[in-house]
C-alpha positions as CSV (number, residue, x, y, z in Angstrom):
1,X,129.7,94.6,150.1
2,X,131.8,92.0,151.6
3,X,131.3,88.2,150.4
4,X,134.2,85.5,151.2
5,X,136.8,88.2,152.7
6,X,136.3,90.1,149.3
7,X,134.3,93.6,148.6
8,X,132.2,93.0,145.4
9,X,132.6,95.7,143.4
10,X,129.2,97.1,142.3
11,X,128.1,96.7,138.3
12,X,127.6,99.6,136.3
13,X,124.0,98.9,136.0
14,X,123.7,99.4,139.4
15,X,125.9,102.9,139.8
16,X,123.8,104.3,136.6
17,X,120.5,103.6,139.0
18,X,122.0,105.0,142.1
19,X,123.5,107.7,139.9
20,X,120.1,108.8,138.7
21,X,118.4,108.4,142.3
22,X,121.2,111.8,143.4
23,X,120.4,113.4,140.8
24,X,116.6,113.3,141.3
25,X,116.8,114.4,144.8
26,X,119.3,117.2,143.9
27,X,122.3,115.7,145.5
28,X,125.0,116.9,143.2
29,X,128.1,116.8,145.1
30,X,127.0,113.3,145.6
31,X,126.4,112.3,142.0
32,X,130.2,113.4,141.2
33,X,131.6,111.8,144.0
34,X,130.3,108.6,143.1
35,X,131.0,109.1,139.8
36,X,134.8,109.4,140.8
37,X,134.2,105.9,142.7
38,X,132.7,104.3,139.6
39,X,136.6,105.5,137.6
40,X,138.2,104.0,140.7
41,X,136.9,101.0,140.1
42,X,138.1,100.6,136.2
43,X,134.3,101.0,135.0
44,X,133.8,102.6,131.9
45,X,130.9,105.4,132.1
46,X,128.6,104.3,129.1
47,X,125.4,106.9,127.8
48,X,123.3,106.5,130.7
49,X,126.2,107.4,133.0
50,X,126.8,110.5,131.4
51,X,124.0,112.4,130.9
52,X,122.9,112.6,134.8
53,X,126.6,113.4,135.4
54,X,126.9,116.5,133.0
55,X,123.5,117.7,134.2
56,X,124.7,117.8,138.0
57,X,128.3,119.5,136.6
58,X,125.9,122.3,135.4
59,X,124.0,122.9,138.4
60,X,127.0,122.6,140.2
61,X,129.1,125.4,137.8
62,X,131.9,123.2,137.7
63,X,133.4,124.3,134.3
64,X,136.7,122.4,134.4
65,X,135.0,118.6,135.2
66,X,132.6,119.7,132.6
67,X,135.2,119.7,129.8
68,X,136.9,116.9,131.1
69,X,134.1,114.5,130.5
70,X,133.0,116.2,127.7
71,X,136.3,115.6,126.7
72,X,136.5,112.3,127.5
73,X,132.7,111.1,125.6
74,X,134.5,112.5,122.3
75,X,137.7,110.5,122.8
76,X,135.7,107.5,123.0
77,X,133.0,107.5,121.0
78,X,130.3,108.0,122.9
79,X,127.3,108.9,121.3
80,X,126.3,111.3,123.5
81,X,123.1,113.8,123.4
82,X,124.1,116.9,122.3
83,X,120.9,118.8,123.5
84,X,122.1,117.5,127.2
85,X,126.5,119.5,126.1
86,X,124.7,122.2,125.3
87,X,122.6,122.4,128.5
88,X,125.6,122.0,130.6
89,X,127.8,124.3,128.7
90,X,124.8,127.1,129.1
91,X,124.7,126.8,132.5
92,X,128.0,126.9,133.0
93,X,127.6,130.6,130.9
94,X,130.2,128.9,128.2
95,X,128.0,130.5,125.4
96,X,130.7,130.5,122.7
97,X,131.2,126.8,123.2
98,X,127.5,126.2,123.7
99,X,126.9,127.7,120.1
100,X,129.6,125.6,118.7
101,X,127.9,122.6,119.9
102,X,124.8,123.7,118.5
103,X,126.0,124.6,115.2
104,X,127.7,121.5,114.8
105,X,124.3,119.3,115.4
106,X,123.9,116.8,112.6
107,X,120.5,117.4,110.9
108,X,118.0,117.9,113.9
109,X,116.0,115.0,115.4
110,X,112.4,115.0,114.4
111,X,111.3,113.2,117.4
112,X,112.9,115.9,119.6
113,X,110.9,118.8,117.5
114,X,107.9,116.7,118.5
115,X,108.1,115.2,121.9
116,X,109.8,117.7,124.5
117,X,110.9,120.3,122.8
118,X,114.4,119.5,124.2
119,X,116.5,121.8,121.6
120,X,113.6,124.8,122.2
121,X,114.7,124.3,126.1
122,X,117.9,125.0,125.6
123,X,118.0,127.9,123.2
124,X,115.6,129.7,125.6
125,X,118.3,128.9,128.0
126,X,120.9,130.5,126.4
127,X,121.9,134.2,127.8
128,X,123.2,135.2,124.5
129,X,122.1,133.6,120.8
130,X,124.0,133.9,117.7
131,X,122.3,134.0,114.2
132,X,123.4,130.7,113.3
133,X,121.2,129.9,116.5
134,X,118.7,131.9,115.8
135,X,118.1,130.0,111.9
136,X,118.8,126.3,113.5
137,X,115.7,127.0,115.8
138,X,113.2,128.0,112.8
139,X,114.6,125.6,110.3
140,X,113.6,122.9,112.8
141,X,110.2,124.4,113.5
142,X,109.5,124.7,109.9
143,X,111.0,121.4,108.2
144,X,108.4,119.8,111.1
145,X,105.2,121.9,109.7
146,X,105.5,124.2,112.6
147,X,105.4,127.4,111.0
148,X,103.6,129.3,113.1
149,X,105.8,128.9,116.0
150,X,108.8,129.2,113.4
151,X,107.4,132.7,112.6
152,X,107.5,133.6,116.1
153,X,111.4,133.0,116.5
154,X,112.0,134.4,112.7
155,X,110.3,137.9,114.2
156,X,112.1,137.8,117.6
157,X,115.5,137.2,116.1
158,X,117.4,140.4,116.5
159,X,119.6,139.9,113.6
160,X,118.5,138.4,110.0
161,X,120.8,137.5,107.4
162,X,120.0,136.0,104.5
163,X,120.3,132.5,105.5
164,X,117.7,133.1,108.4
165,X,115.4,134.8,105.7
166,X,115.8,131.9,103.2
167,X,114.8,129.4,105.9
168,X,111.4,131.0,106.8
169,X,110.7,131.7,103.2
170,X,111.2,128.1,101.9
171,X,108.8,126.6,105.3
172,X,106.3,128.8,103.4
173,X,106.6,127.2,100.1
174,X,107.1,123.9,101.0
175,X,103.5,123.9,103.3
176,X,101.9,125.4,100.2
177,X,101.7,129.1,101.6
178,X,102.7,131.0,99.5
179,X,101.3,134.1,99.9
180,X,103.2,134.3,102.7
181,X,105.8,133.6,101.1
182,X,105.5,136.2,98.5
183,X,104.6,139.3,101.5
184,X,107.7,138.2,103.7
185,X,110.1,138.3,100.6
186,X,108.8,141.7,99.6
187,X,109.6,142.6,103.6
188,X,112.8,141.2,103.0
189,X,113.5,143.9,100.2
190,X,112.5,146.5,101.7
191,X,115.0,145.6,104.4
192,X,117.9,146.0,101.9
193,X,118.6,142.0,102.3
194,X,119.6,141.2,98.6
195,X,118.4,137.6,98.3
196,X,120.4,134.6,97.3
197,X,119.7,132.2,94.5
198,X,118.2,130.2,97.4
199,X,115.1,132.4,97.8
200,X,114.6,133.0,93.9
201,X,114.6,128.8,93.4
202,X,112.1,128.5,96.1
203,X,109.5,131.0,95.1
204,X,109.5,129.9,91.6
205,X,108.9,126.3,92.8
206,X,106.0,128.0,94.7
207,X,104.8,129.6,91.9
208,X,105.0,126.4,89.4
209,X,103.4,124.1,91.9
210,X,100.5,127.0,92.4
211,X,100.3,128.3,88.8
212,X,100.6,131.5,89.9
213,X,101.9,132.6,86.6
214,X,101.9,136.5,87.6
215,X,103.8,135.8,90.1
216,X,106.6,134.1,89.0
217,X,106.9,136.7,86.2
218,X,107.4,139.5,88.7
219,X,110.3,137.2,90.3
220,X,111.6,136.6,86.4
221,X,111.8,140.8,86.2
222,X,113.1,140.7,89.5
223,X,115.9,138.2,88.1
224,X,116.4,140.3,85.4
225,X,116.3,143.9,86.8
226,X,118.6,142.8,89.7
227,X,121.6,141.1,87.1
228,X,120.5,137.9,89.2
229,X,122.9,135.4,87.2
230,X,121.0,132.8,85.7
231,X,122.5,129.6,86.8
232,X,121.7,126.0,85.5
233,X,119.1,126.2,89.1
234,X,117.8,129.1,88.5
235,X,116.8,128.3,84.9
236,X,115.4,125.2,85.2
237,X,113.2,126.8,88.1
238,X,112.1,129.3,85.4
239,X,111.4,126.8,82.7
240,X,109.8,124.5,85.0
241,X,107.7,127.5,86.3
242,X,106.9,128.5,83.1
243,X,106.2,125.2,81.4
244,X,103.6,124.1,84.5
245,X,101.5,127.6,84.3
246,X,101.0,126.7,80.4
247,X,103.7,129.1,78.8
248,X,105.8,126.5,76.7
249,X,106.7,128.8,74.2
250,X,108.7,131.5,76.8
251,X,109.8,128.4,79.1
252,X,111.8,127.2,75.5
253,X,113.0,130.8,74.9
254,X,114.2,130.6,78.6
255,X,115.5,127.2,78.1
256,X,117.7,128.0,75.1
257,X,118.8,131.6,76.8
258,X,120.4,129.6,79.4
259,X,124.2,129.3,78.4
260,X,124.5,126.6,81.9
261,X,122.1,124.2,81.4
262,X,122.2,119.9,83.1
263,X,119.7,117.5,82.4
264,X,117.6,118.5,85.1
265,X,116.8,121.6,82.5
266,X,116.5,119.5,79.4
267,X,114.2,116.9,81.5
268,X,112.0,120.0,82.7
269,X,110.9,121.1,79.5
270,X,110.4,117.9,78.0
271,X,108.0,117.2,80.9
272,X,106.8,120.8,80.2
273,X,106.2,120.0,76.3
274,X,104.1,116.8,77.0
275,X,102.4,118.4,79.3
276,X,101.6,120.4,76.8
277,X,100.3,118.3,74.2
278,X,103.5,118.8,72.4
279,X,104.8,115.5,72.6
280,X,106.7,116.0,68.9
281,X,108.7,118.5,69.7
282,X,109.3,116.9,73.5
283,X,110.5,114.1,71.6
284,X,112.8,116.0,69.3
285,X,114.1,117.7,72.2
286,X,114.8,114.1,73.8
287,X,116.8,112.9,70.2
288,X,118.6,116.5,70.3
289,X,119.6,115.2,74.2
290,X,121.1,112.4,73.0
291,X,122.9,113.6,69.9
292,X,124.9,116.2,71.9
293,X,125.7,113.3,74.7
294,X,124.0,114.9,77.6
295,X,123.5,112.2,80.7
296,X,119.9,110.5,81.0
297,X,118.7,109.9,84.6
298,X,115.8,108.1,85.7
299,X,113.4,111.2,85.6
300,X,114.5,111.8,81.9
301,X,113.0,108.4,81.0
302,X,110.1,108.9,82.7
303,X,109.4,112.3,80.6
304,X,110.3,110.9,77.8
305,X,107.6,108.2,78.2
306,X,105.0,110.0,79.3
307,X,105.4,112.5,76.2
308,X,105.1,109.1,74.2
309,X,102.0,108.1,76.7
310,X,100.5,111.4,75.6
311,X,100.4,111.0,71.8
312,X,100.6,107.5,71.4
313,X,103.8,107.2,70.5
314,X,103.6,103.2,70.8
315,X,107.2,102.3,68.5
316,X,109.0,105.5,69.7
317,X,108.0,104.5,73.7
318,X,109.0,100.6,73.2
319,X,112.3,101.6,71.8
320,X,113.2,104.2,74.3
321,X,112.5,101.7,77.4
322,X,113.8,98.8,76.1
323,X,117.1,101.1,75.7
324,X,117.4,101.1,79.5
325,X,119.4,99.3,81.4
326,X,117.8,98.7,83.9
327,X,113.8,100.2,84.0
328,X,112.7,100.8,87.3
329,X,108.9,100.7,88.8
330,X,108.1,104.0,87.4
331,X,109.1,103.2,83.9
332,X,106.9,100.2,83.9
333,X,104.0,101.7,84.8
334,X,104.4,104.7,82.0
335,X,105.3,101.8,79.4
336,X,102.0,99.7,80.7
337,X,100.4,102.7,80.1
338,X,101.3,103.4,76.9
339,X,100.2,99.8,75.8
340,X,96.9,99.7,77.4
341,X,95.9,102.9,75.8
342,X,96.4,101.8,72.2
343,X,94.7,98.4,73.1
344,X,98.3,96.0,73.3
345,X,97.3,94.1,76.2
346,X,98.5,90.8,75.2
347,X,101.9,92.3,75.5
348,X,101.3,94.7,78.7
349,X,100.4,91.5,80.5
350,X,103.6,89.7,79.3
351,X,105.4,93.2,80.4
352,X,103.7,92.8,83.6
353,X,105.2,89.2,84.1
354,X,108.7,90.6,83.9
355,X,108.0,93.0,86.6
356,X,108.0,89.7,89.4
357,X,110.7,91.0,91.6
358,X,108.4,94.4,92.3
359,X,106.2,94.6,95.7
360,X,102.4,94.2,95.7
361,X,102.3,97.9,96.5
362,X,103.4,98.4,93.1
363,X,101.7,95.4,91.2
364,X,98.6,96.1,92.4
365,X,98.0,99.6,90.2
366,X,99.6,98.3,87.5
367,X,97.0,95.0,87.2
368,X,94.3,97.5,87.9
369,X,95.6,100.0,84.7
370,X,95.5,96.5,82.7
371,X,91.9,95.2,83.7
372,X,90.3,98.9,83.4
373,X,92.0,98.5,79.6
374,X,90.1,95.5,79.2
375,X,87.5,96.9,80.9
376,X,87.0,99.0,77.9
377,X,88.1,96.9,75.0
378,X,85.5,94.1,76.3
379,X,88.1,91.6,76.6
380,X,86.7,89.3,79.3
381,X,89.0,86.4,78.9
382,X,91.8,88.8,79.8
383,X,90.4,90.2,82.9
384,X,89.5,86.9,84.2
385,X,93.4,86.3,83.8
386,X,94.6,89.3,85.5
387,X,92.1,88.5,88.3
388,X,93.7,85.1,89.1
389,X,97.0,87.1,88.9
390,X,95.7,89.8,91.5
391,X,94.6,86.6,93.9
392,X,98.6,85.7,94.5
393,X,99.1,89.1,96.0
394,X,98.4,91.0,98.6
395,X,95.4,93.3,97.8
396,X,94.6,96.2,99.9
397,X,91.3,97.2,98.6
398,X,88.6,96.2,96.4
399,X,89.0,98.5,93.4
400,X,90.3,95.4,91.6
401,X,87.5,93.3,92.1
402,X,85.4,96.1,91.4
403,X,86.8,96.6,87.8
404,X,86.2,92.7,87.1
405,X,83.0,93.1,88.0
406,X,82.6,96.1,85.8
407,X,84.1,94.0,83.0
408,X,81.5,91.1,83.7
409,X,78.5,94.0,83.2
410,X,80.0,95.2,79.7
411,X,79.1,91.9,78.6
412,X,76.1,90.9,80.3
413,X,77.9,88.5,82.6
414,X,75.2,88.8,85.4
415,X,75.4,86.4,87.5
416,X,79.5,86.4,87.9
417,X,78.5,90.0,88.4
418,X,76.4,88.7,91.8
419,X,79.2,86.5,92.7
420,X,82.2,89.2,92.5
421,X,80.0,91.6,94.0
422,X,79.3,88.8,97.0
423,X,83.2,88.4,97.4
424,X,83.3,92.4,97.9
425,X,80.9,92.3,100.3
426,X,82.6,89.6,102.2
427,X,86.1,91.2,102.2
428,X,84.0,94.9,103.1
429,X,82.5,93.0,105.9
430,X,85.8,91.1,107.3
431,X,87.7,94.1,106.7
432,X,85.8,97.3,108.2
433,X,83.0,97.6,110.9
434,X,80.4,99.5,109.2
435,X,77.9,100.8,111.2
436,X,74.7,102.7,110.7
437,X,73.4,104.9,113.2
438,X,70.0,105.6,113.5
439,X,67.8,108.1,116.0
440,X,63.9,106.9,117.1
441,X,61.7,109.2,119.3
442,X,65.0,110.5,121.1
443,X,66.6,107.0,121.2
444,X,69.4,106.3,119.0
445,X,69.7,102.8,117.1
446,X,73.0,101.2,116.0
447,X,73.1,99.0,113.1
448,X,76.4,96.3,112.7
449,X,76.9,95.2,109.1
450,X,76.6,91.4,110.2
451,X,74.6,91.7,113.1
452,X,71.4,90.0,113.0
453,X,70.6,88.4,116.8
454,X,71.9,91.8,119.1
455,X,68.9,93.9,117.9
456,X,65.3,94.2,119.8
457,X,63.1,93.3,116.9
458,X,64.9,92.2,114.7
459,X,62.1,89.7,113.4
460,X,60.2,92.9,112.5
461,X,63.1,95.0,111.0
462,X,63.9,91.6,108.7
463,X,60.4,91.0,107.4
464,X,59.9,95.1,106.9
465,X,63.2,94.6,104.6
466,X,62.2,91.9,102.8
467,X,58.7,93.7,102.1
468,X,60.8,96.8,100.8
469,X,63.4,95.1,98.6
470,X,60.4,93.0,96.6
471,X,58.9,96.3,96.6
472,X,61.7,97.8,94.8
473,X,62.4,94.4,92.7
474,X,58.6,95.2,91.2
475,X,59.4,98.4,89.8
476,X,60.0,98.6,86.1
477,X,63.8,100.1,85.6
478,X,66.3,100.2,82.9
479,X,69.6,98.5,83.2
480,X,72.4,100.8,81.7
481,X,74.6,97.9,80.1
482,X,78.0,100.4,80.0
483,X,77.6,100.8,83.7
484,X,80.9,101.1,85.0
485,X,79.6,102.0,89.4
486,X,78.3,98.8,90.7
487,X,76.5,99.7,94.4
């Protein structure tokens, strides 16, 4: 284009557009030959460029411009799709370096599992597939719930090793089948694969979150028949299997067979003993963790208080968070509990105050825990207070209002009954469309909470309700005073 004697030199906006137009209409030769004008003229490919130029490179079998660019995207940076590398590289039959790319794939892109299939595309276009291939594929497909189609690859994969194995077993356990689980591990024995700690870690965590007791006992003999070596891993997932299907006593013989144990382990079976109802002996465990200087984490604290929670442990719980540094979320609502169950709810509702930098997602439960408490100590002037606390932040639902209310029945409060009640009703009807649907002689009938103009006789329907409802006002009932499920 010639303006004032000069030729303006086209943008690279504008050679990324015409780029893409070759490429559409299969004009390959064409896309690389204006690629090599675009260099000419000192522009800078960026990662639109790219793309449409290594895709025409493949279809073209040009093998030495392929690494070239490739070449060149790495040396600067580019951030360039590696599903599109791997694409190229496998038409161009480069399968070594087309595995290499693949195996080198950060963790996998959930929006490519689920829109495209763009990694599926190019593994089916691969003429030859390693096993590190092979295990990419149905790790992706299982980490993204698709285990069915994960399966498929697992049984078409000529070679299995342990890894592969591992990664199909674990989808299983962590979608909550695990009788699958369980059959493809026994497969897995009886093709000589000796399994990994991996395997053993995640059936036990199956069998804890399934209390499949029997189960994990088999894997236990299994552990033990085989000289599996009990690692710190491995015998925290046996006492926290043991401790969730009931079995304290043999998840502490466990516990203190372990010679490698971290304070995942010693958190486990405190969790495990208040669980229990052993909240003495979790708390002995807890002094016997600090004595002997093992690290507390976050977890630990919130074992510790819910072992304290259990029992009512009220001095032991207000000394071991007020030790904290810093308590988080979790911790306050353990503590709160703790205070509202044996009636403190002066000081849960100053501990609530402190907790001013936390999100109304977390307030919210919290406030609700304290007004349920005083709920059912009867304190009324305490609710109302919480209430006009609960009005400064966001609420997403009307549980809370629903508990005042409950507090105003306990003591007879009828008429701020009515008037919470009416507030519910309001927020119900600004917040939903409730509708009621209703079939007459073949014709259905929609009711709007709300509506009262859009329906035919709706004169008729009114003064028919009216008649009902000082129908149903006449009739002697009993009002249960401790009613707690206001309609």
């Amino acid at each position: 284009m010639k303006m004032g004697g000069s030729v303006q030199i086209p943008s690279l906006i504008v050679y990324n557009k015409m780029l893409k137009s070759l490429a559409e209409s299969k004009s390959f030769t064409k896309v690389l030959t204006l690629f090599a004008e675009l260099r000419r003229n000192a522009l800078y490919p960026d990662n639109f460029t790219l793309p449409v130029v290594l895709k025409s490179i493949g279809r073209l079998r040009n093998v030495t411009d392929g690494e070239k660019l490739h070449g060149y995207a790495l040396k600067y940076g580019l951030n360039l799709d590696p599903y599109v590398c791997m694409g190229m590289y496998a038409a161009l039959g480069k399968m070594e370096i087309t595995h290499k790319v693949f195996d080198e794939m950060p963790e996998r892109d959930v929006v490519s599992w689920n829109t495209g299939d763009k990694a599926r595309a190019v593994f089916d276009s691969m003429r030859s597939k390693n096993v590190n291939c092979w295990t990419s594929m149905v790790s992706g497909y299982v980490s993204n719930g698709r285990i069915d189609e994960g399966r498929e690859l697992f049984e078409r994969s000529p070679v299995k090793d342990v890894v592969l194995w591992t990664a199909m077993i674990n989808g299983y356990v962590q979608f909550n089948r695990f009788d699958e689980a369980l059959e493809l591990f026994r497969c897995m024995q009886t093709q000589g694969i000796r399994p990994d700690n991996f395997v053993l870690v995640s059936l036990l965590n199956g069998c804890a979150q399934t209390g499949a007791l029997e189960q994990g006992k088999w894997i236990h003999g299994y552990i033990y028949e085989n000289g599996v070596r009990v690692d710190k891993v491995v015998g925290t997932s046996l006492v926290d299997m043991y401790a969730k299907c009931g079995c304290i006593e043999t998840a502490l013989e466990v516990f203190y067979e372990t010679k490698e144990r971290d304070t995942a382990s010693w958190t486990s079976l405190i969790y495990g003993l208040a669980m229990n109802g052993m909240s003495r002996r979790a708390m002995d465990l807890y002094y016997e963790m600090e004595n002997i200087g093992v690290r507390l984490d976050d977890i630990t604290f919130v074992a510790v208080l819910t072992a304290c929670n259990q029992s009512g442990f009220v001095g032991e719980g207000r000394r071991v968070f007020y030790s904290m540094i810093q308590p988080k979320s979790e911790h306050y609502s353990c503590m709160l509990d703790l205070l509202c169950r044996a009636g403190c709810l002066d000081e849960a509702d100053e501990l609530i105050d402190k907790m001013r930098n936390e999100s109304d997602e977390t307030l919210v439960p919290v406030y609700c825990s304290l007004l349920s408490a005083a709920r059912n100590y009867g304190n009324v002037e305490l609710a109302e207070r919480v209430a006009k606390k609960l009005e400064k932040v966001e609420v997403s639902d009307s549980s809370a209002h629903t508990l005042l209310a409950s507090v105003y029945a306990s003591a007879n409060r009828w008429e701020d009954v009515t008037n919470v009640r009416r507030k519910i009703k309001v927020w119900e009807s600004e917040s939903f469309l409730v509708v009621a649907l209703l079939e007459i002689d073949g014709v259905p009938h929609e009711f709007i909470v709300g509506d009262t103009s859009s329906r035919p006789k709706m004169d008729e329907i009114n003064t028919m309700l009216h008649q009902t409802t000082n129908w149903m006002l006449s009739l002697e009932h009993a009002v249960v005073e401790s009613c707690t499920f206001l309609c």
